[in-house]
TIMI-853747 format. One record per residue (C-alpha): residue number from 0; x, y, z. Coordinates in nm, 3 decimals. Layout:
BEGIN
REC   pos        px        py        pz
REC   NUM         X         Y         Z
...
This chain:
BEGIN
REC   pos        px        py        pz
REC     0    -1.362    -4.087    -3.489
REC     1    -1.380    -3.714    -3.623
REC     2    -1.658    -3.502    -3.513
REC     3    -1.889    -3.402    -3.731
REC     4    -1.856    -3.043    -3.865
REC     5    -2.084    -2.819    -3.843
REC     6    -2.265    -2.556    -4.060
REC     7    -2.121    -2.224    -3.930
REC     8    -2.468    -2.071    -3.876
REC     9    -2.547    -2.340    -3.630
REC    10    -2.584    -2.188    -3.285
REC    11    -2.359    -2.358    -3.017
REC    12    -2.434    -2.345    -2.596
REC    13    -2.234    -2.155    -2.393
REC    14    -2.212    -2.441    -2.159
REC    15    -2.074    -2.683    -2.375
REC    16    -1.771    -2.881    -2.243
REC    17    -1.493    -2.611    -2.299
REC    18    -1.695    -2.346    -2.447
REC    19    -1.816    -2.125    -2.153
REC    20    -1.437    -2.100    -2.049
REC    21    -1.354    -1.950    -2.378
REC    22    -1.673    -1.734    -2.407
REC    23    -1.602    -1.580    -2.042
REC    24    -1.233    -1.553    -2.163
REC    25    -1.316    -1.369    -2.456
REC    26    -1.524    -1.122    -2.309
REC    27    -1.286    -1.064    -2.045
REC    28    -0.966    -1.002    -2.252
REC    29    -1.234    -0.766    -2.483
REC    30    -1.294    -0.583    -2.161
REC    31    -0.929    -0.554    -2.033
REC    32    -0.726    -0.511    -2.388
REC    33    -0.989    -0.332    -2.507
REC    34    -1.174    -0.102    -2.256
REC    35    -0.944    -0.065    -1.983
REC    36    -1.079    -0.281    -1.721
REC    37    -0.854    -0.433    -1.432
REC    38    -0.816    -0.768    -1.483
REC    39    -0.865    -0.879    -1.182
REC    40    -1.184    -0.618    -1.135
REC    41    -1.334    -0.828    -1.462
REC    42    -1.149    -1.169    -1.359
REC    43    -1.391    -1.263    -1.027
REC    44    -1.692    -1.201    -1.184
REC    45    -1.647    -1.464    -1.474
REC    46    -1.475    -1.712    -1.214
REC    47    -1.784    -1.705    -1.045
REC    48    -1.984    -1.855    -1.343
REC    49    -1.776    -2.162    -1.363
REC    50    -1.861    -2.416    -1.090
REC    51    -1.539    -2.666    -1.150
REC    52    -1.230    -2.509    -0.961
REC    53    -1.021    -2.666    -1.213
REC    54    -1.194    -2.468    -1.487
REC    55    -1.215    -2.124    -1.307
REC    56    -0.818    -2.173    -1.263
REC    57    -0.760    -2.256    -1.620
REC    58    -0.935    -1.910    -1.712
REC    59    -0.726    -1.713    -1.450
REC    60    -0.425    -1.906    -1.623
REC    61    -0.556    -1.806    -1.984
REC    62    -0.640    -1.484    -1.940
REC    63    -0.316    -1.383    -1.705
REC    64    -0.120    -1.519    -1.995
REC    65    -0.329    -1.342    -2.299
REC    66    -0.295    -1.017    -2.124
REC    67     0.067    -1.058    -2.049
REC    68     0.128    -1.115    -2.417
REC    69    -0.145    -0.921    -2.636
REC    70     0.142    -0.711    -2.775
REC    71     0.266    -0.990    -2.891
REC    72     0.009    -1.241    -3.000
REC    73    -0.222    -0.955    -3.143
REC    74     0.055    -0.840    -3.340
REC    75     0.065    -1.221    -3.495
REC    76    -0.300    -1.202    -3.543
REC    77    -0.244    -0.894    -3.772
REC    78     0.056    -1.111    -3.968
REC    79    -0.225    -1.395    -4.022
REC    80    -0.509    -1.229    -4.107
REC    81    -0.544    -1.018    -4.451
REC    82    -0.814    -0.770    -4.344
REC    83    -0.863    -0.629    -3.989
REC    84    -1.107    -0.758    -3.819
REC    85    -1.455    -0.546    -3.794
REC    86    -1.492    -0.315    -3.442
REC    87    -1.820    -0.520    -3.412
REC    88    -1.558    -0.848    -3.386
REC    89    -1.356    -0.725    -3.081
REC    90    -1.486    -1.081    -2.888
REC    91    -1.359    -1.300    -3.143
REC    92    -1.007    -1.065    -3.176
REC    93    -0.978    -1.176    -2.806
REC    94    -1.145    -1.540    -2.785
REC    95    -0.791    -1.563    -3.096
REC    96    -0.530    -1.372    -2.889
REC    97    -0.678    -1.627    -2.586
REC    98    -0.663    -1.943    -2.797
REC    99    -0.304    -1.819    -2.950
REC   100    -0.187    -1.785    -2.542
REC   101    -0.354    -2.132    -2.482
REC   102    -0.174    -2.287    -2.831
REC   103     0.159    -2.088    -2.757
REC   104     0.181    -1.974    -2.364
REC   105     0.034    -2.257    -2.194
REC   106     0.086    -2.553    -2.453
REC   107    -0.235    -2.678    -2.413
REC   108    -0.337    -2.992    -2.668
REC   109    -0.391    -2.782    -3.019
REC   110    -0.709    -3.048    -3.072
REC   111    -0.908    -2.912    -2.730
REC   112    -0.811    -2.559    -2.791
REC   113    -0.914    -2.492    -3.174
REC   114    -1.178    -2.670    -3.136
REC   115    -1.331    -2.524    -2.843
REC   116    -1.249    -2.133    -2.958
REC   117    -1.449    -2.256    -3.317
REC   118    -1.739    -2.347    -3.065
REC   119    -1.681    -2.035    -2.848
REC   120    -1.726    -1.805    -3.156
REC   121    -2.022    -1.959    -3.265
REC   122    -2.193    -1.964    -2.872
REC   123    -2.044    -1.565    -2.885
REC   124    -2.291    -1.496    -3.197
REC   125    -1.997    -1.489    -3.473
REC   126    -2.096    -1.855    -3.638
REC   127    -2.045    -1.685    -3.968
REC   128    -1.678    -1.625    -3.837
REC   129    -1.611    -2.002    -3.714
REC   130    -1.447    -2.123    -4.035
REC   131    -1.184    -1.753    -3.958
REC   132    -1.118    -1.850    -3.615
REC   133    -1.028    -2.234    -3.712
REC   134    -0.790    -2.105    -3.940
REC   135    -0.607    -1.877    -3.813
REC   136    -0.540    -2.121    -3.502
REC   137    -0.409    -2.388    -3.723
REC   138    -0.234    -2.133    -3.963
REC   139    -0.054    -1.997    -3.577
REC   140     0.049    -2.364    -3.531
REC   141     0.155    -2.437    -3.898
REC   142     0.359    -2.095    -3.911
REC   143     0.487    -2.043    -3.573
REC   144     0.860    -2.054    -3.569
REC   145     0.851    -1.779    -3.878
REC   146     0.640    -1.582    -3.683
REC   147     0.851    -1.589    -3.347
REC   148     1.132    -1.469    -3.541
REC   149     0.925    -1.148    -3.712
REC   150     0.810    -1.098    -3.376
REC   151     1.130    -1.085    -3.195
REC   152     1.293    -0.816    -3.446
REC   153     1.154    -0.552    -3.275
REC   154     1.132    -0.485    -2.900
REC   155     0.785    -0.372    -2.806
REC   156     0.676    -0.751    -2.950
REC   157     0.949    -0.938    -2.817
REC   158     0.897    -0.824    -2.459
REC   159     0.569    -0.766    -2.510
REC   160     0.586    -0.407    -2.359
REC   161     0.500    -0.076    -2.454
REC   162     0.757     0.099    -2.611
REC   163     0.742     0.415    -2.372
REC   164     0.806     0.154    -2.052
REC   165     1.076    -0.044    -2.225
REC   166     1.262     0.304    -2.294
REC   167     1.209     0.420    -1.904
REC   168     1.331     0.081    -1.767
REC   169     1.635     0.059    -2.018
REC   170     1.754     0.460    -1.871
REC   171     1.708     0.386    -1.526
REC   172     1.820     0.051    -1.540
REC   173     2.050    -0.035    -1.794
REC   174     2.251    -0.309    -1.671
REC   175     1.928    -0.479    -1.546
REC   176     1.682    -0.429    -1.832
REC   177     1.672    -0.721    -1.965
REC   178     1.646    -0.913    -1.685
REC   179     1.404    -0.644    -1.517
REC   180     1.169    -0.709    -1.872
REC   181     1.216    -1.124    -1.834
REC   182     1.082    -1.114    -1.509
REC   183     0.737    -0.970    -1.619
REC   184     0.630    -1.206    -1.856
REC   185     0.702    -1.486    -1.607
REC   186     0.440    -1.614    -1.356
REC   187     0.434    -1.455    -1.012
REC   188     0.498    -1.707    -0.716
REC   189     0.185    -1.745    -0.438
REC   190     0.365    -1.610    -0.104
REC   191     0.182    -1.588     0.205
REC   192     0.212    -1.379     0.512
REC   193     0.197    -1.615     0.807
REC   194    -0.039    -1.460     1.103
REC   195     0.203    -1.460     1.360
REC   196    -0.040    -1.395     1.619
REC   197    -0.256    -1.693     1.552
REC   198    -0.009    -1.928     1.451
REC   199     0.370    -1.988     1.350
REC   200     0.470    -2.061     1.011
REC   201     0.621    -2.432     1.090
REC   202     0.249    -2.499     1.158
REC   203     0.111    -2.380     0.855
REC   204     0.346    -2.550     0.676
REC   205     0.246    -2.873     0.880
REC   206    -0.121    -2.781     0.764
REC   207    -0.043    -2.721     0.364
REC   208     0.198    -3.034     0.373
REC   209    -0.128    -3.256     0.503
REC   210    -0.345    -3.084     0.251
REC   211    -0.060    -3.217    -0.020
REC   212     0.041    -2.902    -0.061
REC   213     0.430    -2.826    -0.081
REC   214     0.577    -2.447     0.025
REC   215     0.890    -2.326     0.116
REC   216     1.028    -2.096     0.374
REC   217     1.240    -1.798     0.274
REC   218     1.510    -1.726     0.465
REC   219     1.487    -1.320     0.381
REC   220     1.117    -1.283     0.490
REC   221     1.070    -1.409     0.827
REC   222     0.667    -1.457     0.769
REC   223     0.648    -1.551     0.444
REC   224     0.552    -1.926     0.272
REC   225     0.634    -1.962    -0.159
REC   226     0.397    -2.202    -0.232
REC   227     0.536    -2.438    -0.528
REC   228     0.179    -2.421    -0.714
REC   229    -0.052    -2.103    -0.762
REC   230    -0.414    -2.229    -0.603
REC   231    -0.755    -2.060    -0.510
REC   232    -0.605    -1.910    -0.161
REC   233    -0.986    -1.940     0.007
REC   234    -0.948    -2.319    -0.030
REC   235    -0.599    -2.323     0.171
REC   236    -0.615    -2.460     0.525
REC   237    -0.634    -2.164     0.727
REC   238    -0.792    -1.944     0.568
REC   239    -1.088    -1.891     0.740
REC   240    -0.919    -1.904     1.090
REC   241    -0.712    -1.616     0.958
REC   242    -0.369    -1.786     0.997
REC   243    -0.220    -1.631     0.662
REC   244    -0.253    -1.365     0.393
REC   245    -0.131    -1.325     0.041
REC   246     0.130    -1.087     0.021
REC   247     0.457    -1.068    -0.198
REC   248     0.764    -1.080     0.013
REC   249     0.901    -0.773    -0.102
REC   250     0.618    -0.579     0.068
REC   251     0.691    -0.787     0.335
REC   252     0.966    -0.647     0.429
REC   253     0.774    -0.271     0.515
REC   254     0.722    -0.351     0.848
REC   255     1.079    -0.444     0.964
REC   256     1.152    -0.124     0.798
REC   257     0.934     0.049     0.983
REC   258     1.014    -0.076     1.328
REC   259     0.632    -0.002     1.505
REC   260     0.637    -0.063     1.863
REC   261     0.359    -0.140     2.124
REC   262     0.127     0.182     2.205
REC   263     0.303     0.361     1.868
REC   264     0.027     0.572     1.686
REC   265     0.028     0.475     1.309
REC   266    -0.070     0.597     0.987
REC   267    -0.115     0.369     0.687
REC   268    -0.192     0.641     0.471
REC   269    -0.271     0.508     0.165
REC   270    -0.438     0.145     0.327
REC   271    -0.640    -0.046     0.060
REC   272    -0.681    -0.328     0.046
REC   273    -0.476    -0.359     0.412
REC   274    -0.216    -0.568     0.392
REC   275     0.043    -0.369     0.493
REC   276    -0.146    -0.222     0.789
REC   277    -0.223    -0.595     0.915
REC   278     0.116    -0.702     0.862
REC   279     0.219    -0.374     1.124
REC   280    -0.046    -0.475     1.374
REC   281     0.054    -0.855     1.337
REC   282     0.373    -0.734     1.446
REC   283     0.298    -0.533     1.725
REC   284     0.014    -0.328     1.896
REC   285    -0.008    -0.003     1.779
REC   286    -0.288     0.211     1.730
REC   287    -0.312     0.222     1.354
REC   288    -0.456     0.433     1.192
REC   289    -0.574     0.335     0.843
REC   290    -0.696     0.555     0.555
REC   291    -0.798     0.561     0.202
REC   292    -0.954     0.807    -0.012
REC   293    -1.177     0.536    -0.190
REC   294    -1.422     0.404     0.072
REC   295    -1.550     0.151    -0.144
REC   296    -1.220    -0.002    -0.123
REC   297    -1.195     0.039     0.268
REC   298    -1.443    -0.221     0.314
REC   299    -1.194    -0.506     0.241
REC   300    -0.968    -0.363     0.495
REC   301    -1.243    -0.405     0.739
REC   302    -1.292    -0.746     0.583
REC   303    -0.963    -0.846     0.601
REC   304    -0.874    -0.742     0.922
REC   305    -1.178    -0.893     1.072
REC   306    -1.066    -1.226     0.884
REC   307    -0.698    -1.198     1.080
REC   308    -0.844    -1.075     1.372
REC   309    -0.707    -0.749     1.361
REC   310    -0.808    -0.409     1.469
REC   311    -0.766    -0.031     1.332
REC   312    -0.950     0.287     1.305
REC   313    -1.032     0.306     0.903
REC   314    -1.090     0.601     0.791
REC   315    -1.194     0.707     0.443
REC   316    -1.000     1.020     0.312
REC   317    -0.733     1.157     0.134
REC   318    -0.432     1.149     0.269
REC   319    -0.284     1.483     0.037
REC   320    -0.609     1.716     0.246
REC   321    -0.550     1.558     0.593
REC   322    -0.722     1.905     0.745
REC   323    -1.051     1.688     0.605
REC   324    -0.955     1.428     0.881
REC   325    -0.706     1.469     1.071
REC   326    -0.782     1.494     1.430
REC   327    -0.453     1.676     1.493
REC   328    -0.296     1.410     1.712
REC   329     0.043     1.338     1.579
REC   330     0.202     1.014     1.433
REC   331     0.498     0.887     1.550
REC   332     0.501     0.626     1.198
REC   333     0.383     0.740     0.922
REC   334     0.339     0.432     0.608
REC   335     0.306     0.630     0.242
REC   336     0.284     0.332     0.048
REC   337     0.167     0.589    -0.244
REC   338    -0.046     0.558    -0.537
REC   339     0.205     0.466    -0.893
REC   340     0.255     0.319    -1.182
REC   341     0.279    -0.021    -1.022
REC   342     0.584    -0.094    -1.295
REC   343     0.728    -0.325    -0.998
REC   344     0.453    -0.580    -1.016
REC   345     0.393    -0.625    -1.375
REC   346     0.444    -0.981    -1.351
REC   347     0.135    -0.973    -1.098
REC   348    -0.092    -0.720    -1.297
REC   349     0.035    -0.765    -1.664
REC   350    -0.260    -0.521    -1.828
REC   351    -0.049    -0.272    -1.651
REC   352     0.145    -0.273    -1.958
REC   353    -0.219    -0.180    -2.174
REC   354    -0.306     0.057    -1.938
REC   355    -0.035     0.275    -1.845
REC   356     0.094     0.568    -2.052
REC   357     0.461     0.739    -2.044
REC   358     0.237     1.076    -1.985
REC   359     0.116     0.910    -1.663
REC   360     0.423     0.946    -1.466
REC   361     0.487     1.316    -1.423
REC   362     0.096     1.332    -1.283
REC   363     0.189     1.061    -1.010
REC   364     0.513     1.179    -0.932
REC   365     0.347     1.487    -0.836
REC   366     0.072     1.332    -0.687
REC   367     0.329     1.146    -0.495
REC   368     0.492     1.456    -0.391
REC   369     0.198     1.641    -0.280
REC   370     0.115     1.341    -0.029
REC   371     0.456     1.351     0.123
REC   372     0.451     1.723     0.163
REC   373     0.105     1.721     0.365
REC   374     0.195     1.421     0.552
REC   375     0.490     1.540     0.687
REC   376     0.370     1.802     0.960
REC   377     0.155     1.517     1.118
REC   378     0.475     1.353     1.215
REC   379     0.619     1.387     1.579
REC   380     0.966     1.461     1.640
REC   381     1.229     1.174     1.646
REC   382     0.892     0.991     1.422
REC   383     0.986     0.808     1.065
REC   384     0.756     0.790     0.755
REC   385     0.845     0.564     0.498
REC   386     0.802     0.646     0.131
REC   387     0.715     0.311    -0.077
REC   388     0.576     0.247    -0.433
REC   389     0.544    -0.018    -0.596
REC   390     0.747     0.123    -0.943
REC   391     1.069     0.067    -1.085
REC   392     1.096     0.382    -1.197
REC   393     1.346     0.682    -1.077
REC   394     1.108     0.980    -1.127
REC   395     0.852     0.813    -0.855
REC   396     1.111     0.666    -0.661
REC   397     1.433     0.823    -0.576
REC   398     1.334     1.179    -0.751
REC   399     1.045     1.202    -0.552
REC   400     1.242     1.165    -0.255
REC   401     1.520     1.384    -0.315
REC   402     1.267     1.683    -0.388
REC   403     1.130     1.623    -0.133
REC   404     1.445     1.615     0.150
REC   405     1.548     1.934    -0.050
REC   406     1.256     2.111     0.049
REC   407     1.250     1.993     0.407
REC   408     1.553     2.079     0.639
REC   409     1.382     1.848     0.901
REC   410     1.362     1.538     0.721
REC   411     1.668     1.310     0.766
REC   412     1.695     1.008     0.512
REC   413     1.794     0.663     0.729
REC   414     2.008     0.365     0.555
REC   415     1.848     0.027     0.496
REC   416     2.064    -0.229     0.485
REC   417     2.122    -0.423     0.159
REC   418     1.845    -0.674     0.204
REC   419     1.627    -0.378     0.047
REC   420     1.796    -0.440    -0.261
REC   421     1.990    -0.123    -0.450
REC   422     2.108     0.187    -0.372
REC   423     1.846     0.458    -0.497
REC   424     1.963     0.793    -0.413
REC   425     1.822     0.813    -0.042
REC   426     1.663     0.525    -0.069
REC   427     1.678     0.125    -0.153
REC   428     1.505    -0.030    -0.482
REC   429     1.424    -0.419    -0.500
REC   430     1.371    -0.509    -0.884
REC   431     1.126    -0.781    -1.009
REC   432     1.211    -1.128    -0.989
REC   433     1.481    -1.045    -0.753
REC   434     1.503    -1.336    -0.457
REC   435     1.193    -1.439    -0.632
REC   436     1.028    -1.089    -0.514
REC   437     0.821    -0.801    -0.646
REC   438     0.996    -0.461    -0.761
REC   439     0.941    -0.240    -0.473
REC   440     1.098     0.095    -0.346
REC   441     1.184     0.182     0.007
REC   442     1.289     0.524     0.146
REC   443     1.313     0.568     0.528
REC   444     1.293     0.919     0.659
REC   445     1.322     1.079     1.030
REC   446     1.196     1.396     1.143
REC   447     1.414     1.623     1.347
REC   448     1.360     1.917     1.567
């Protein structure tokens, strides 16, 4: 039986079966496409307002797929619609990039979706727009396969990346580019960091595997779990006993690089949100030191490490000015897990490709620079500081690095062996989707008299 249509000026309730998804959705992907907002900064918020589980992960899943591929999918919008929509309209440009991801992305029944983004733009205030947003869907549907192939003739829609970032990947990593731009647009695995104080990882695997839930064990990251299906992590056996953490193996693999000892002083110098700087004191007992120059971000450290039953001195401060708080006792490890362009975990934080500019990179690779340079006297003798981002890219990585070992006679740069992933200059660079891991940059220095 068909239901009924209705006028387009009829109002609609937010809470209708499938409509407050899409409403939250829309205003989400307005904020983030449009604004600048972190997704996930604008994500909890609107998962809040749902009270199914199922529904709040259907809108991480929607919007985590919209945002990936807005370059795309609002460039089809613009192919099947004959005047641009009014700046007033931004809600209902979203709520159709969101149902085109839903149609397209996640191959979700075309009946539920149209319908429910027709509802959505009425419950959003646009009724006089309803009879727009129901055909445009169905024209998507009708006219897809022409508009995949329009699409894919030019690179910035076919990867669905900016065309500065495409450029800067291609230079620096030409043999790997294509794979390096694959791996973004695919869907990050859930690893956790096994607590290896509080438990070992064949019994949280025993615990997931009762809960019906199926992980694996890597063989490259001794405290990790893959989980074969993304879930709300809070909900995990566990989690509340502070057995595990989420954490991508790649960064992982900081503390074996580090080697921290019992009774080392530490320095996580760029903390937030402290996974790192748990994984270090899971691993041994130093006396950590962890800082961060925004202190509203320091209190999930405290939160976390609480959670994993963990403890540090946090410190809120910047770590380029360490005369501001410094108490002028050395370090004899020294983590610089430095502020970038996060081009490394794209697949993880896709409005990093909305957000990020070419002209960005120059002002963090200086940024960068200046934190190694005033870091560097706080190290002891015989100490090591490791330099890590979270970037793909040579000028934060292995440039960085090499101006800064030409400007310091003292610094020595170690090996790491080839688990790191490639050669970079002094140091090692994993790429994304390698081993099933994160992009990540390692470079492992050691200060001599």
């Amino acid at each position: 039986m068909k239901r009924p249509r209705r006028p387009a000026c009829e109002p609609v309730a937010a809470d209708a079966p499938g409509v407050a998804l899409r409403v939250a959705g829309a205003r989400v992907l307005a904020r983030v496409a449009l604004d600048g907002v972190s997704l996930r900064v604008a994500l909890a918020p609107a998962q809040a307002q749902l009270a199914d589980p199922r529904d709040r992960a259907l809108l991480a899943a929607s919007l985590f797929a919209a945002t990936r591929w807005w370059l795309r999918l609002d460039a089809a919008l613009a192919r099947l619609i004959d005047q641009p929509l009014p700046a007033r309209a931004r809600e209902v440009r979203a709520l159709l990039v969101l149902g085109c991801a839903q149609l397209g992305v996640l191959a979700m029944p075309a009946y539920a979706v149209v319908a429910a983004c027709v509802d959505a733009s009425r419950a959003l205030g646009f009724g006089q727009m309803a009879g727009l947003v129901n055909a445009v869907l169905r024209r998507y549907l009708r006219e897809r396969a022409s508009l995949d192939a329009a699409l894919d003739a030019d690179a910035v829609t076919r990867h669905a990346c900016p065309r500065w970032l495409i450029a800067a990947i291609e230079h620096d990593w030409p043999a790997q580019a294509a794979a390096i731009l694959a791996a973004g647009n695919e869907e990050a695995p859930l690893t956790l960091r096994v607590n290896l104080r509080r438990c070992t990882r064949a019994q949280l695997l025993e615990q997931l595997a009762a809960a019906g839930i199926q992980a694996s064990a890597p063989a490259h990251a001794p405290a990790a779990l893959v989980l074969d299906r993304s879930t709300e992590v809070t909900r995990l056996p566990g989690y509340e006993q502070g057995w595990f953490s989420v954490q991508d193996a790649a960064a992982q693999a900081v503390a074996a690089a580090l080697q921290v000892r019992d009774g080392m002083r530490v320095l996580d110098a760029c903390a937030a949100p402290g996974g790192k700087a748990a994984h270090l004191l899971e691993s041994a007992a130093p006396e950590l030191v962890a800082l961060d120059r925004d202190a509203d971000r320091l209190g999930r450290v405290r939160d976390n490490l609480a959670r994993l039953g963990l403890c540090a001195q946090v410190i809120a401060g910047d770590a380029a000015q360490p005369a501001a708080w410094w108490d002028g006792r050395g370090f004899e490890r020294i983590l610089v897990d430095a502020p970038c362009s996060a081009s490394g975990i794209i697949r993880r934080q896709p409005d990093i490709k909305l957000h990020r500019r070419g002209s960005d990179i120059a002002g963090l690779a200086a940024g960068q620079q200046r934190i190694l340079t005033a870091l560097w006297p706080l190290l002891v003798p015989g100490g090591r500081l490791l330099y890590a981002t979270c970037s793909i890219l040579r000028a934060e990585n292995e440039a960085v690095l090499a101006a800064f070992l030409a400007a310091h006679d003292d610094a020595r740069a170690l090996a790491l062996p080839d688990a790191y992933g490639h050669v970079a200059g002094a140091g090692r660079q994993r790429l994304p989707g390698e081993g099933g891991m994160d992009g990540f940059f390692y470079g492992l220095l050691e200060k001599h008299a």
